[in-house]
C-alpha positions in Angstrom: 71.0 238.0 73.6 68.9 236.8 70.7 67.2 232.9 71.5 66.8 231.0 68.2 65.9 227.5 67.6 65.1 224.6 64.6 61.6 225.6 63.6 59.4 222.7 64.7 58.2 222.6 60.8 61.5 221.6 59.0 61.1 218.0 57.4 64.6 216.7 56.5 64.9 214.6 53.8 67.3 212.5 52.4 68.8 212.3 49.1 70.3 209.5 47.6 73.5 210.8 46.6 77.1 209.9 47.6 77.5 213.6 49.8 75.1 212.5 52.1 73.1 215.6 51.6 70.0 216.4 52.6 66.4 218.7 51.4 64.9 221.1 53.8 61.4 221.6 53.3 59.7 223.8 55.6 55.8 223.1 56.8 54.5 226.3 57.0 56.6 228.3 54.7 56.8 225.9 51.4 61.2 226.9 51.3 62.9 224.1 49.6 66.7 223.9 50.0 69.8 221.1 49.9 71.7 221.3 52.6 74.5 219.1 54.0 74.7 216.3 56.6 76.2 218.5 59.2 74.0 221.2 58.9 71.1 219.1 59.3 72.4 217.0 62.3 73.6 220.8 63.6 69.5 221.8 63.4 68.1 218.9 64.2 70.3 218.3 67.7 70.3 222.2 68.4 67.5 222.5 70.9 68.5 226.6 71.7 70.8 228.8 69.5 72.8 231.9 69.9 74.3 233.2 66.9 77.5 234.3 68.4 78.1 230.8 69.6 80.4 228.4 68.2 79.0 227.2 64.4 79.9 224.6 62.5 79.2 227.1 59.4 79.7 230.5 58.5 77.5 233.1 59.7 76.2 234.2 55.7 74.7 230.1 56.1 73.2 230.9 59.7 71.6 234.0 58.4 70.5 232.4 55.5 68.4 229.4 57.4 67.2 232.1 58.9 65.6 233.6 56.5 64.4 230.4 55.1 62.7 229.9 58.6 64.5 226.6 59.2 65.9 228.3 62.1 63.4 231.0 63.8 63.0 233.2 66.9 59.4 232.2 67.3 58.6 229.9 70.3 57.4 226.2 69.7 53.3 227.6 70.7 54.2 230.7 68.5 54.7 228.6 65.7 51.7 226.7 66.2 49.0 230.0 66.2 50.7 230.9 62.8 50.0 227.3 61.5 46.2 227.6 62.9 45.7 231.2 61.4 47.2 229.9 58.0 45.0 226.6 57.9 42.0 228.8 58.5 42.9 231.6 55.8 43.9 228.7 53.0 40.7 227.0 54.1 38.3 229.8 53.3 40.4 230.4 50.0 39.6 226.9 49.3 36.1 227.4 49.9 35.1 230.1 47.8 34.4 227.6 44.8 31.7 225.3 44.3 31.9 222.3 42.9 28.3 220.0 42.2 27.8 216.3 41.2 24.7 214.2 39.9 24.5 210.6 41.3 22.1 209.7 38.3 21.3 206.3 40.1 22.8 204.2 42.5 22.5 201.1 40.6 25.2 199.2 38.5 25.8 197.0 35.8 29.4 195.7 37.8 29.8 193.6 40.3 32.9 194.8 41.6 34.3 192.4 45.0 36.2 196.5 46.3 33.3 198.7 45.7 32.9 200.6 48.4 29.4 201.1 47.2 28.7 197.8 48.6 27.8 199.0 51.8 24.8 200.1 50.7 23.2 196.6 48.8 21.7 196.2 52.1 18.9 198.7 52.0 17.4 196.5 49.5 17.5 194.9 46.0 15.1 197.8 44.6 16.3 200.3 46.4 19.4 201.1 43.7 16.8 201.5 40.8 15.7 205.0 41.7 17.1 207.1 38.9 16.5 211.1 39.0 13.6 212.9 37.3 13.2 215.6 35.4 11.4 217.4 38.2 14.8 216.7 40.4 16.7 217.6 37.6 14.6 221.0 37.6 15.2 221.1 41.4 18.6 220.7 41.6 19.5 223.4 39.1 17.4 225.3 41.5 19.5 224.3 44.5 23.0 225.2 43.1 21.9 228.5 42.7 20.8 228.9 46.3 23.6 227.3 47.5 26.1 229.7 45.9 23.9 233.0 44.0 26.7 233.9 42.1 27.2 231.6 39.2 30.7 232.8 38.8 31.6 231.0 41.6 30.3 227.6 40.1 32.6 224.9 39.1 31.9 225.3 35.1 32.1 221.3 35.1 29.4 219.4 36.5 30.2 215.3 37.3 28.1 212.9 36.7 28.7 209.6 39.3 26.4 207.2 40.3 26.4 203.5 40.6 27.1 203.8 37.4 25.7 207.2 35.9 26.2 206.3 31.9 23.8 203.1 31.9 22.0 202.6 28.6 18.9 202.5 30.9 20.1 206.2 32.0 20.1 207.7 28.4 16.7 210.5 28.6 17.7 211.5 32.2 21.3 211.6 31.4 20.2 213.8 28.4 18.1 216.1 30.0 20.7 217.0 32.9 23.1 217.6 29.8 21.3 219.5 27.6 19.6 221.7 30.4 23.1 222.4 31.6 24.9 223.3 29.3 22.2 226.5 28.0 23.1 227.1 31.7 27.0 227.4 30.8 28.1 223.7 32.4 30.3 221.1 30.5 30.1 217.4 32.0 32.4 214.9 33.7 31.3 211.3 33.9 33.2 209.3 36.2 32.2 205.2 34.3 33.4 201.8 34.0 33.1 202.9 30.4 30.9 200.0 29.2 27.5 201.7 28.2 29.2 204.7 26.3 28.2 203.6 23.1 25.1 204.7 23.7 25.6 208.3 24.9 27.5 209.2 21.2 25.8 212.1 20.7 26.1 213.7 24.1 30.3 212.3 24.6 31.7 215.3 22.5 33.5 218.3 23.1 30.2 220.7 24.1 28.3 218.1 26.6 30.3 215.5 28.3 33.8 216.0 27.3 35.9 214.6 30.3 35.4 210.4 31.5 37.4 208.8 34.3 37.4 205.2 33.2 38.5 202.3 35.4 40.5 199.4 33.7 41.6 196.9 36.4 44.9 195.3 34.8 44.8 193.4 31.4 42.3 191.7 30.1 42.3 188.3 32.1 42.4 190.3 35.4 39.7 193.0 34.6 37.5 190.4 33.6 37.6 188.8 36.5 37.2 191.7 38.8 35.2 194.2 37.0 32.5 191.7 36.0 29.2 192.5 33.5 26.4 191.2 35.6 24.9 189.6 32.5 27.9 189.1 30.4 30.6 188.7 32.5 33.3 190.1 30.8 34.1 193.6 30.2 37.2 194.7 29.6 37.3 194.7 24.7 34.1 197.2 25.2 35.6 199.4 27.3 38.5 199.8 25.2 36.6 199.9 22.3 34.8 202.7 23.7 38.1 204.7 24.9 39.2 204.2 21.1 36.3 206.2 19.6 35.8 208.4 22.4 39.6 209.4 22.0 38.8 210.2 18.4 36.0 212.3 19.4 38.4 214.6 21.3 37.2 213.4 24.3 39.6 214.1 27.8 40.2 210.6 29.5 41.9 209.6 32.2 41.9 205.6 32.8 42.3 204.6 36.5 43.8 201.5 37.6 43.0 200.0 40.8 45.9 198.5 42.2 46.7 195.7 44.8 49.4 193.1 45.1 47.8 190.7 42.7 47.7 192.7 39.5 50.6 195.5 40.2 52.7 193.4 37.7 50.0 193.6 34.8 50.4 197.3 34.8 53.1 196.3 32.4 50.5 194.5 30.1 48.5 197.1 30.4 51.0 199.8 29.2 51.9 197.5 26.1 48.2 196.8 24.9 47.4 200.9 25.2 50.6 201.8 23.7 49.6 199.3 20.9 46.4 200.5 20.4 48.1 204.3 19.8 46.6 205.6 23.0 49.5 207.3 24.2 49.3 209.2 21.1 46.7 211.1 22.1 47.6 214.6 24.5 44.3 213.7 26.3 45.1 210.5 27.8 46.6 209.7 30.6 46.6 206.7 33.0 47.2 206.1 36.8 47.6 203.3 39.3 45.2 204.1 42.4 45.8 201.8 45.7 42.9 200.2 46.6 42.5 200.7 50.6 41.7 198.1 52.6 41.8 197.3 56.3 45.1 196.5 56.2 46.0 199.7 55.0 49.2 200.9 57.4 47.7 204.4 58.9 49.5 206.6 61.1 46.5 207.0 63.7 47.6 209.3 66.5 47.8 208.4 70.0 48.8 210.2 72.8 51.6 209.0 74.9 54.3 209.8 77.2 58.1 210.2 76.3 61.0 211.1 78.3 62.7 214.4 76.7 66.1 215.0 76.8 66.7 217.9 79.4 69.8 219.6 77.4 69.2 223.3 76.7 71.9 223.9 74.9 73.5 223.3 71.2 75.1 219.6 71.1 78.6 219.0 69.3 78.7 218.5 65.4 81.0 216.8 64.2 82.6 217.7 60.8 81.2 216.6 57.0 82.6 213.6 56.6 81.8 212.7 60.3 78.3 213.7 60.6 76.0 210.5 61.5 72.3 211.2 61.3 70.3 209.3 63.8 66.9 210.2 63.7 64.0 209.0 61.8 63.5 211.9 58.8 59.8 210.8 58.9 58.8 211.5 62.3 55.9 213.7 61.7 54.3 214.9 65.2 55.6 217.7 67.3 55.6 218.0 70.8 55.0 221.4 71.3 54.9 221.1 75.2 58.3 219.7 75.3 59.8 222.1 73.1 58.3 225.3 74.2 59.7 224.1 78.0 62.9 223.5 76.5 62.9 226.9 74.7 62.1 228.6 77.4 64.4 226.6 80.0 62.2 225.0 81.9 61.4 221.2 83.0 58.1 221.1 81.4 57.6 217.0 82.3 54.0 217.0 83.0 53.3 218.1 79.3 55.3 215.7 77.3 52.8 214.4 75.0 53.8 213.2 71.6 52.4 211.4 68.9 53.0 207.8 67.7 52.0 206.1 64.3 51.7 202.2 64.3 55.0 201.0 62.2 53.3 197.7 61.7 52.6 196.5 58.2 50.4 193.7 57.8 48.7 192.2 54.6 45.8 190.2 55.0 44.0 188.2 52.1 40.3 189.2 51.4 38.8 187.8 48.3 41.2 187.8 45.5 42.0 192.0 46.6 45.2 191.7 48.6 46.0 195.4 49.6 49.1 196.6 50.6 50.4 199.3 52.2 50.9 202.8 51.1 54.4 202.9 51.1 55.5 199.8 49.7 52.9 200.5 46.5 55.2 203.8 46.0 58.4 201.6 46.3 57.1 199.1 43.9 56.3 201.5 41.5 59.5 203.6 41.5 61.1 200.2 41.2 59.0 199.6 38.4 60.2 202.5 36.3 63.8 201.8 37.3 63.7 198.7 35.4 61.2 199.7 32.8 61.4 204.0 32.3 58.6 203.2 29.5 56.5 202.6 32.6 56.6 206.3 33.6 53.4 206.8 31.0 51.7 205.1 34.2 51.2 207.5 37.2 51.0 206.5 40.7 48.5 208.1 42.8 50.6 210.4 45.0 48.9 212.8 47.0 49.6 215.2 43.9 53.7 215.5 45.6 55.6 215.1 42.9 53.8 217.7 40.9 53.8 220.4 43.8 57.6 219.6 44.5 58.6 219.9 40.9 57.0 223.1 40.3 58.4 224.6 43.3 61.9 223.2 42.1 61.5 224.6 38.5 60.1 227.9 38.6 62.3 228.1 42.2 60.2 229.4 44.3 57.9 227.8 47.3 55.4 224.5 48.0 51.7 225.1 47.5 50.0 224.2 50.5 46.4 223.2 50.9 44.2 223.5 54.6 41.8 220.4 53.3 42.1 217.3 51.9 39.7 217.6 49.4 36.8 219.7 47.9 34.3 217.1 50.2 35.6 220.4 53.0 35.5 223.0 50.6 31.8 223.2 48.7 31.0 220.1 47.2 27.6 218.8 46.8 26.5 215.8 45.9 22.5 215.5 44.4 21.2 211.7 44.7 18.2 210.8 42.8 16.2 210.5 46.4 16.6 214.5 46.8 19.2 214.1 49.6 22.1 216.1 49.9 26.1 214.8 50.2 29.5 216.2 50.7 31.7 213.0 50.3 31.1 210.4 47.0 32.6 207.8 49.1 29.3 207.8 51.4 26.6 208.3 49.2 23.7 206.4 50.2 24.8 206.3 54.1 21.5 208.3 56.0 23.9 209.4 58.6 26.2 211.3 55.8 23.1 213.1 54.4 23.7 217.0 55.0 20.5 218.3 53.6 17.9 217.4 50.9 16.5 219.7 48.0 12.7 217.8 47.8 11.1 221.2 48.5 13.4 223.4 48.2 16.8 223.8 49.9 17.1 222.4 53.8 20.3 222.0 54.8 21.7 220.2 58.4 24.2 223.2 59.4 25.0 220.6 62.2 26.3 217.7 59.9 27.4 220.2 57.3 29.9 221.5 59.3 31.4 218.2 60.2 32.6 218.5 56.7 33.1 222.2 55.8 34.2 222.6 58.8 36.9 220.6 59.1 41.1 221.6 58.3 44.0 220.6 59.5 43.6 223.2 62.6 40.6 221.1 63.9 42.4 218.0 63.9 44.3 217.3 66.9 46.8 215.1 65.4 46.9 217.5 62.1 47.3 220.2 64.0 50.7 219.2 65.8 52.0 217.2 61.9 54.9 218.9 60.4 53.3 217.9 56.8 49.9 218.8 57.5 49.7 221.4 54.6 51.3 219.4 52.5 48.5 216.7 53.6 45.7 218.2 54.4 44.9 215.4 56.8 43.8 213.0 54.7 40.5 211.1 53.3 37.9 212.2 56.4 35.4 208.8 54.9 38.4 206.2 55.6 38.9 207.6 58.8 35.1 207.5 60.0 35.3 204.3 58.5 37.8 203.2 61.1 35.3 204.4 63.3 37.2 207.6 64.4 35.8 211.0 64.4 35.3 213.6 61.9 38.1 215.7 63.5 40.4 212.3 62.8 43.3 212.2 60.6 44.1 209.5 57.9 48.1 210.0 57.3 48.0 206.8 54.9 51.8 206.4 55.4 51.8 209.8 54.1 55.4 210.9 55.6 57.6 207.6 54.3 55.9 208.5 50.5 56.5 212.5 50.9 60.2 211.3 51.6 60.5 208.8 48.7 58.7 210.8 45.8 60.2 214.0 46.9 64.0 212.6 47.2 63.1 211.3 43.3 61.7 214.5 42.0 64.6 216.3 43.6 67.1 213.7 41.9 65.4 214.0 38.5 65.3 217.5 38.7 69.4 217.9 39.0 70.2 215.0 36.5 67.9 217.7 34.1 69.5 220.3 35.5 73.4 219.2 35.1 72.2 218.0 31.0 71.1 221.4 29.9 
């Protein structure tokens, strides 16, 4: 007789509606179903299953999870290898683009108290004034062509990053990457606190440098207090001075907000002054809230531990609709694959229980005036925020790009995009710093034991370090590589987690099961209010 069981991948989550139903999402599959409280309690209790056995739904439903893959004949470890060979396929898929970045200088006309780029004032006060050359310039070109000989595969947009890479100081060399790249075929992204731009008019337009990421830290009182001029102090009239005209120009900007608990509430004041000003107005603006991390940042490190399994091989008892009661936690993320490949295949299978555990703790410590807050509870404020204020919604949270892959699966009905990495730091990108070394990651410029190669003399590359980060998917992560959303993940920021002091193979789950839960419950509920309209 034919053994099935709940694929170790389904993530169950639930809706607020007054059915008490339920979405399936599968990990490995990207399905996307409703389903109702008894079905899931049915799959989630359900350790083995015989289709001929007593159901509590009809065999057209049971065929039909199967299909989906919520229910599969594969074994726990089965399951796994098709995960592995997956990450490893999507990863060199990911791969085959390259993306490259200038960091014209390190140095910086902010003093900003969260800059991760602090880290780095220690190598000394003239250390940061370095700023590239044309002969680096020249170099660099050089290197991108070695690094990838088919220009087809090149991002077509180069970014520009520093420090701060659009310093009046930075015009000539700032001019000379531009205007050398684009008779090469590049456009340019600056990534700026926006104050300097006045001075780059003739290169911000539509055939140079035609994207800028701005940061505007709340309104003004709060910006200027955070994102302070090192001369004049306040900052915050120029930069929006400078998104007005650069809107006009046709320019692409996105303005980030840096968030923490002390100016969440002036996202409001932020929204009125921009929406004042006309911004809105303008299809190539847009605006976000980013949480700033800190070290109070709740993470779901894995540990390893022991856990008692229950020994039952068979189905439990479901009860009926209205008396279903769903006990477990929907955002448990780690499988135990050695527990559930013994219970699959009837055996005891003690001396390999070994789950995983996230710390549930969530504490909020005061540095400075930045007082961070956890992942979750950012996502909760802001979905309370649009609640009371749906004006708001003109203000996007940074959200691991879920409600975007969710939606689109929901709308053209069809399956969840999955990705292998976290970001393009595993997938090709190189960072060029005006000392000729060579970086994967923008978050550690600066750091010697990040370097991966230099371009001085041609290109040298550290295959060693670089495949600490080209390497690395969510198969080479241990605690990725047993998560139920890892390819929804992609195991998170690799820097914060060698931050912690963790390895490169670490995840950094940044709460991320509790916010997959939350934003894709609200997507799912937006998308049938839509639905039952039209």
């Amino acid at each position: 007789m034919k053994k099935y069981r709940t694929s170790s991948y389904t993530i169950y989550v639930k809706l607020d509606d007054k059915n008490n139903n339920y979405l399936l999402v599968h990990g490995y599959n990207g399905a996307i179903d409703q389903a109702s409280a008894s079905v899931v309690n049915f799959l989630q209790t359900s350790r083995v299953i015989y289709k001929n056995e007593t159901l509590p739904f009809s065999n057209a439903t049971f065929d039909l999870l199967v299909k989906r893959g919520y229910i599969t004949d594969k074994s726990p470890l089965e399951e796994k290898k098709v995960v592995r060979e997956m990450a490893n396929i999507i990863h060199r898929a990911e791969a085959t683009r390259k993306a490259f970045l200038f960091l014209v200088a390190y140095d910086c006309n902010f003093r900003c108290p969260y800059c991760f780029e602090n880290a780095i004032s220690q190598n000394g006060k003239g250390w940061s004034k370095k700023v590239f050359t044309k002969k680096a310039v020249d170099q660099a070109y050089e290197a991108m062509l070695e690094l990838e000989p088919n220009r087809m595969e090149h991002a077509n947009r180069i970014t520009l990053y520093g420090g701060e890479p659009l310093l009046a100081s930075n015009k000539d060399i700032v001019e000379y990457i531009v205007q050398l790249g684009s008779k090469k075929g590049y456009y340019f992204k600056a990534i700026t606190n926006g104050y300097d731009l006045g001075h780059f008019k003739d290169l911000i337009n539509p055939s140079y440098i035609n994207n800028l990421q701005i940061t505007v830290d709340g309104d003004r009182e709060t910006h200027d207090s955070r994102r302070t001029h090192f001369e004049t102090g306040r900052s915050y009239d120029k930069i929006v001075e400078n998104i007005a005209w650069a809107l006009e120009a046709d320019i692409a900007i996105t303005v980030r907000i840096n968030t923490d608990l002390h100016n969440f509430d002036k996202l409001k004041k932020v929204r009125e002054h921009f929406q004042k000003l006309g911004f809105f107005n303008y299809s190539k603006f847009r605006v976000y809230s980013a949480l700033i991390h800190g070290e109070s940042e709740m993470n779901c490190n894995a540990v390893m531990a022991r856990q008692e399994e229950p020994s039952a091989t068979g189905k439990l008892s479901v009860q009926n609709e209205e008396e279903a009661r769903i006990t477990f936690d929907p955002t448990e993320q780690y499988i135990n694959f050695e527990a559930e490949q013994a219970t699959f295949e009837g055996t005891n299978g003690e001396s390999n229980e070994i789950v995983f555990h996230h710390d549930k703790e969530e504490i909020h410590r005061q540095k400075d005036f930045i007082h961070t807050i956890s992942r979750s509870k950012y996502i909760s404020k802001h979905f309370d925020m649009i609640a009371h204020d749906p004006d708001m919604e003109v203000i996007s949270c940074q959200d691991f790009g879920i409600r975007q892959k969710i939606q689109k699966a929901l709308e053209n009905r069809g399956l969840v995009e999955f990705k292998a990495t976290f970001c393009s730091a595993q997938t090709g990108m190189m960072i060029f710093d005006p000392y000729g070394d060579l970086y994967t990651c923008w978050e550690l410029v600066g750091m010697d034991q990040h370097i991966v190669g230099n371009y001085r003399d041609g290109l040298e590359l550290y295959k060693e370090k670089l495949q600490h980060w080209y390497g690395r998917n969510i198969s080479t992560s241990p605690a990725c590589s047993r998560c139920k959303y890892a390819f929804f993940c992609g195991g998170g920021c690799q820097a914060h987690a060698l931050r912690e002091g963790r390895g490169y193979n670490s995840s950094y789950c940044d709460g991320y099961p509790g916010t997959f839960q939350k934003i894709t419950s609200d997507v799912y509920k937006s998308f049938m209010d839509k639905t039952a309209v039209t």
